[in-house]
C-alpha positions as a LaTeX table, in Angstrom:
\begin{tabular}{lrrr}
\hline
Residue & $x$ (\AA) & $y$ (\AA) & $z$ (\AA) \\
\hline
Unk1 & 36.46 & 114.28 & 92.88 \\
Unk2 & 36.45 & 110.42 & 92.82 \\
Unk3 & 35.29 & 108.86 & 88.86 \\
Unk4 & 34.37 & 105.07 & 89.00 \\
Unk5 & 33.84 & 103.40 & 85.95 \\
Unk6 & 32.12 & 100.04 & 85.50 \\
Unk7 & 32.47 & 97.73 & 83.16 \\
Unk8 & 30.09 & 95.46 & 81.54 \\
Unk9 & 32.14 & 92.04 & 81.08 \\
Unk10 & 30.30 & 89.18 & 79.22 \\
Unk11 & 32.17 & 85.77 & 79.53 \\
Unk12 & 31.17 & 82.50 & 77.56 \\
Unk13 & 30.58 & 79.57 & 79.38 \\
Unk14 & 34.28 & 78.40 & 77.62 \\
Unk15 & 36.15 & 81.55 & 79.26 \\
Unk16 & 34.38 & 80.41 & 83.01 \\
Unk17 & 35.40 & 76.73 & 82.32 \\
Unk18 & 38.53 & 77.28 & 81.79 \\
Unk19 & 38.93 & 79.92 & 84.43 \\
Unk20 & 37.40 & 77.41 & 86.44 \\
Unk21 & 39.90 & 74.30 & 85.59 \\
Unk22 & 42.98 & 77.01 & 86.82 \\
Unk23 & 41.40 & 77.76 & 90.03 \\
Unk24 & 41.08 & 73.78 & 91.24 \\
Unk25 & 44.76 & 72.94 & 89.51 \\
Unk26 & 46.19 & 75.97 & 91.26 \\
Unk27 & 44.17 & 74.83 & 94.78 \\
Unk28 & 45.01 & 71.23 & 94.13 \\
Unk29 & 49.01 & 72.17 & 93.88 \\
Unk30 & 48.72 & 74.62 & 96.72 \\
Unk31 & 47.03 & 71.90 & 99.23 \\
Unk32 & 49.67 & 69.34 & 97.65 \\
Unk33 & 52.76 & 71.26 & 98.59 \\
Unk34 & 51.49 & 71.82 & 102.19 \\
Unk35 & 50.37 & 67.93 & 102.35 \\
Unk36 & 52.07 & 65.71 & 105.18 \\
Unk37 & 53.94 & 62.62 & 104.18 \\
Unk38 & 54.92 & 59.64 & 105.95 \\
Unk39 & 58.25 & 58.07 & 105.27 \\
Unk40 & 56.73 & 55.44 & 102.21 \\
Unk41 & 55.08 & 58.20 & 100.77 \\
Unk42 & 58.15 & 60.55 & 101.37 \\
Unk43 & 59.94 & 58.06 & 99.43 \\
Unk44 & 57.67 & 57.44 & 96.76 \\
Unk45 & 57.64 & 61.16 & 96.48 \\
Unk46 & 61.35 & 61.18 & 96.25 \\
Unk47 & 61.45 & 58.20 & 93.37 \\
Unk48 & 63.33 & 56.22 & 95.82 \\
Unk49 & 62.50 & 52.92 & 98.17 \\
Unk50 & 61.46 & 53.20 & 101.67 \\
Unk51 & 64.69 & 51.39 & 102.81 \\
Unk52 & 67.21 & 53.94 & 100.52 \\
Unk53 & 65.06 & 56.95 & 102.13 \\
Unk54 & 65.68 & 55.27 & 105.79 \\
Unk55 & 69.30 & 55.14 & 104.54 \\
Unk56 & 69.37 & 59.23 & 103.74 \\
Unk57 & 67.42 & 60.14 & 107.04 \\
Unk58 & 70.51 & 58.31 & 108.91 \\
Unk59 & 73.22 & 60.09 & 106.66 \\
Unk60 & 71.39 & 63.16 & 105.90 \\
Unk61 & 71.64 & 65.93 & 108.81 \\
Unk62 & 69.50 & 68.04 & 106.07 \\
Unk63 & 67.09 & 65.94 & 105.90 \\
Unk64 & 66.35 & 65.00 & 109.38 \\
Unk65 & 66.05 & 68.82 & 110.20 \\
Unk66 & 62.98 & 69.23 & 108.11 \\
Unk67 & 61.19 & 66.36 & 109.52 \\
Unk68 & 58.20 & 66.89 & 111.80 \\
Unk69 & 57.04 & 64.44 & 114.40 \\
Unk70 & 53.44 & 63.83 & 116.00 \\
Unk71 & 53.19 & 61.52 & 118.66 \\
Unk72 & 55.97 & 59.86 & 117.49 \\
Unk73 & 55.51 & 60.06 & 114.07 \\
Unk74 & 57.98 & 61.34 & 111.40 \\
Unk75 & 56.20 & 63.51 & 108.83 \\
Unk76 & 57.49 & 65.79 & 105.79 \\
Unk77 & 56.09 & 68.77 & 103.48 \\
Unk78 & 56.36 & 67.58 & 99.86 \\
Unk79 & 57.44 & 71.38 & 99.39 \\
Unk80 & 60.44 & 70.28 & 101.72 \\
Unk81 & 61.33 & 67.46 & 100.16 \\
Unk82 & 61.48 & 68.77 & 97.12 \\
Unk83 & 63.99 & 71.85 & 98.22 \\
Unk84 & 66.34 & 68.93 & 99.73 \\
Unk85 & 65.97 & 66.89 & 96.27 \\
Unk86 & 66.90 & 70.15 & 94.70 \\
Unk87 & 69.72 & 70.71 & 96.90 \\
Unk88 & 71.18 & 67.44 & 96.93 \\
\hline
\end{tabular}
């Protein structure tokens, strides 16, 4: 014998604003983490200049692994940097 109950939920238009406001912060932060970065925003991200992030490519064996190249283009996941920046 299967029993389904149903439930009658009333929500006021504060409880779907609000619900609303997580959904696009938590979609915004997903899409952000996944977001390709070129090496001045890379930096930027980092809270260093272009020329000191240059400088850590060249010493960093780390960091040169997790870069990504498109027609000769270096690239990087903010979620990436952000695990070497934690590591460091």
């Amino acid at each position: 014998m299967i029993v389904t109950a149903t439930y009658d939920i009333k929500l006021s238009e504060e409880d779907l604003e609000m619900i609303a406001e997580r959904v696009v912060r938590r979609t915004n932060q997903d899409s952000n983490k996944n977001k390709l970065l070129n090496i001045t925003e890379a930096a930027k991200h980092c809270g260093v200049s272009p020329t000191t992030f240059y400088r850590w490519r060249k010493r960093n064996k780390n960091l040169q692994d997790i870069e990504l190249t498109a027609g000769g283009v270096v690239q990087f996941r903010a979620e990436d940097l952000d695990k070497f920046l934690k590591n460091k």
